[in-house]
C-alpha positions in Angstrom: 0.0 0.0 0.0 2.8 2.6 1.0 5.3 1.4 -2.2 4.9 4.9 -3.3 6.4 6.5 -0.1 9.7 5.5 -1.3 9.5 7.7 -4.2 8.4 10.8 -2.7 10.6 10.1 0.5 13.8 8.2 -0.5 15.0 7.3 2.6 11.6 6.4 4.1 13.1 8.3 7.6 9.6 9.9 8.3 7.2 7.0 7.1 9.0 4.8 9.9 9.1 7.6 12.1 5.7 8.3 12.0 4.5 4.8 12.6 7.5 3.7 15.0 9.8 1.8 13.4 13.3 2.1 13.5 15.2 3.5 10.7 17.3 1.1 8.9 19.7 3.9 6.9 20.4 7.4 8.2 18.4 9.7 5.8 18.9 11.8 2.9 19.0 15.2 3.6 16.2 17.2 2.2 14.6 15.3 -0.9 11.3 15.8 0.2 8.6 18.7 0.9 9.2 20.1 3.8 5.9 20.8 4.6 5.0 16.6 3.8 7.5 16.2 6.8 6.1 18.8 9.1 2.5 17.2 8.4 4.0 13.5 9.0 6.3 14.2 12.0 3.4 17.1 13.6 0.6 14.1 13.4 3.0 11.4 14.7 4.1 13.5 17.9 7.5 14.4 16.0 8.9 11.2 16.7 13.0 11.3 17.1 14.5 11.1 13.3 16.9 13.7 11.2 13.8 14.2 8.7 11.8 14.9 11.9 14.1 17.4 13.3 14.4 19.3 10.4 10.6 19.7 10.1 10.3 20.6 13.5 13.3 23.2 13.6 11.7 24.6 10.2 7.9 24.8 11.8 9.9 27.1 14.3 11.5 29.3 12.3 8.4 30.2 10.7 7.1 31.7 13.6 10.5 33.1 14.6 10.0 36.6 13.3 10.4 38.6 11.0 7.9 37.9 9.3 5.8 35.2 11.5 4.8 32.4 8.9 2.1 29.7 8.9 4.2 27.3 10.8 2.4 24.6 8.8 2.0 25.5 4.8 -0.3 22.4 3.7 -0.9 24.0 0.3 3.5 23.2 -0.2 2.5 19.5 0.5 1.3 18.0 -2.8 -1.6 15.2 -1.9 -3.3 15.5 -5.1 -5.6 12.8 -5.2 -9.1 11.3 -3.6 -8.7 8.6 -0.9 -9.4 4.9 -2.3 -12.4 3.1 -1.1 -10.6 0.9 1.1 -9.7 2.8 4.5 -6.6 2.1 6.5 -7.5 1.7 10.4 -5.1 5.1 11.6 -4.9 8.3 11.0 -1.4 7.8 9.4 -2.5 5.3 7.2 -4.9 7.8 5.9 -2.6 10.7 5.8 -0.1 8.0 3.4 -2.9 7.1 1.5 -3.8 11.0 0.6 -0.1 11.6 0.0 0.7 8.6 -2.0 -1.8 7.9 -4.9 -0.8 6.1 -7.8 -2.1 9.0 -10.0 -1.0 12.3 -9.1 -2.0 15.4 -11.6 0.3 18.2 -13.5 3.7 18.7 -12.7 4.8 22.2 -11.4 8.4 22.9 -13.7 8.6 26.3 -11.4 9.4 24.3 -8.2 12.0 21.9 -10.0 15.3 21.8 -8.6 14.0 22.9 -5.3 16.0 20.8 -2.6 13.1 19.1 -0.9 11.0 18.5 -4.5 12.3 14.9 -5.8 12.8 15.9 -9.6 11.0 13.0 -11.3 7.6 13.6 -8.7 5.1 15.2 -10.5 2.2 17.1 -8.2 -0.1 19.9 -8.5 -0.5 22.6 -5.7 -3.6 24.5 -4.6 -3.5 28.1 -3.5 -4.1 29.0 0.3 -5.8 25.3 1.2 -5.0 21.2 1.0 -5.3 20.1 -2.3 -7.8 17.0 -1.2 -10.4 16.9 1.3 -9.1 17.0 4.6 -12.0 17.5 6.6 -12.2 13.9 8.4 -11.0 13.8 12.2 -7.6 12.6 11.1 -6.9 15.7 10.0 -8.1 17.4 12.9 -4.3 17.9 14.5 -3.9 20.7 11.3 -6.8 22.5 12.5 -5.5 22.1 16.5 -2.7 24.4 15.1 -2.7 28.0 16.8 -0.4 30.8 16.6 -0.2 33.9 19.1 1.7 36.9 17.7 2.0 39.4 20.9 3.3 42.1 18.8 3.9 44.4 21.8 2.3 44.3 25.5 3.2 47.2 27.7 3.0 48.4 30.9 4.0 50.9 33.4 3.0 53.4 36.3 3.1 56.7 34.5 5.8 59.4 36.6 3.2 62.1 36.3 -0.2 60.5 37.5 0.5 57.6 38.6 -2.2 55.9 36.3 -1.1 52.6 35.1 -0.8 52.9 31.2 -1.4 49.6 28.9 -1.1 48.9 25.3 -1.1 45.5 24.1 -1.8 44.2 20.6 -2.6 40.4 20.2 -2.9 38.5 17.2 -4.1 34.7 16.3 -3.4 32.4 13.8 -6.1 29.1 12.9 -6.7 26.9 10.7 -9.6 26.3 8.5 -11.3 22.7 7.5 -9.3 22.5 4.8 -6.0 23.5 5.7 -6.5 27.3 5.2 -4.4 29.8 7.2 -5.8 33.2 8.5 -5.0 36.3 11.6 -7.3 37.8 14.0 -7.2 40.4 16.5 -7.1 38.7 19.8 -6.9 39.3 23.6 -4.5 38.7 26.2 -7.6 36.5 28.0 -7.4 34.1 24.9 -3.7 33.2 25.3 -3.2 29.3 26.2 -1.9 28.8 30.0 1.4 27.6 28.8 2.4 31.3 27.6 4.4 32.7 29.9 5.8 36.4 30.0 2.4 38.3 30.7 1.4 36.5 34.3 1.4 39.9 35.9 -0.9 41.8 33.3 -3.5 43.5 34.8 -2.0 42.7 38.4 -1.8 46.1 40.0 1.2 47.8 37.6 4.5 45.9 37.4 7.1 47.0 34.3 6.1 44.7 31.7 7.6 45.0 27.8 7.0 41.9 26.4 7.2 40.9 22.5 6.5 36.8 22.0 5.1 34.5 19.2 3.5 31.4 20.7 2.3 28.1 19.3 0.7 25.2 19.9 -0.9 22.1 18.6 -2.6 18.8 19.6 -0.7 15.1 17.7 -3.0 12.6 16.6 -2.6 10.7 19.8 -3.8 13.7 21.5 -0.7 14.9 23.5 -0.5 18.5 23.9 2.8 20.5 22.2 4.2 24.1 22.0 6.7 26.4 21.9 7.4 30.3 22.4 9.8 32.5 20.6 10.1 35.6 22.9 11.6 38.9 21.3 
């Protein structure tokens, strides 16, 4: 069923990963999507592997700013094609079987050469979104995916008055049902507990000057991840 992982992913490193095996070969650097990684090693926990680490370490540098990225870019990942009628028991099984069709569509000549696109794998990509339906519960660890931009919170006891002055800005990254990145305006109320740099907001009027890009995420197995860039 997974034949075809070997031709996206030569050395295979992330496939066993994901669904715990051990890794036979150490792997070839960077002959894959990145993104096809991050979506591989984000569902499976990101299991310990060297195609693992570099998905993880490059989900992290998106958010490290400037500019703070989608940490996750599902539209990079070429899927390409329908599920088949015959549905593997696990989420991974089904996030193989959407990568790995027999049949994949155009192929993109502008992205050839890149160092994680295999030159003989033809794909399509979509704009914005997944390029199949990813709206089924296995997919729900992409929509888990949140990212908190504090652009600036600050706060101080004014020398003239006395008054404590605030100014905070606050914005939130999501996820759509099919893979679709967008910001909001946020609060500081919204941030998850494991933020940490802003405790004493509000708190009567301690010195606070505070710049941090948070995100988090929930694996397939349900085990709770995240990480904060502070600036």
């Amino acid at each position: 069923m997974y034949y075809l992982i070997k031709k996206l992913l030569p050395s295979v490193a992330v496939a066993l990963a994901v669904t715990g095996l051990s890794l036979p070969t150490p792997a070839r650097a960077q002959t894959y999507p990145i993104d096809c990684a991050i979506l591989l090693c984000l569902s499976g926990g990101w299991p310990a592997s060297v195609p693992c680490a570099r998905a993880r370490a490059e989900f992290i540098r998106r958010i490290t700013p400037w500019p703070v990225e989608p940490p996750l870019q599902i539209w990079r990942c070429p899927m390409g094609a329908s599920y088949e009628s015959d549905q593997v028991p696990n989420s991974a099984g089904r996030i193989f079987e959407a990568f790995y069709q027999t049949e994949t569509h155009q192929s993109l000549q502008s992205l050839r050469g890149s160092d994680f696109v295999p030159s003989d794998h033809p794909f399509q990509l979509v704009q914005d979104r997944a390029d199949i339906d990813i709206s089924g519960s296995e997919f729900d660890f992409v929509r888990s995916i949140r990212v908190f931009d504090v652009r600036y919170a600050q706060q101080r006891e004014s020398d003239r008055d006395g008054e404590c002055n605030r100014r905070i800005s606050i914005y939130r990254g999501t996820y759509g049902e099919q893979g679709d990145f967008t910001w909001q305006n946020s609060t500081i109320s919204n941030l998850p507990t494991a933020h940490v740099g802003l405790e004493n907001w509000g708190k009567h009027c301690p010195r606070i000057g505070h710049r941090s890009v948070f995100v988090d995420w929930l694996a397939s197995n349900k085990n709770y991840g995240y990480e904060q860039v502070n600036y």
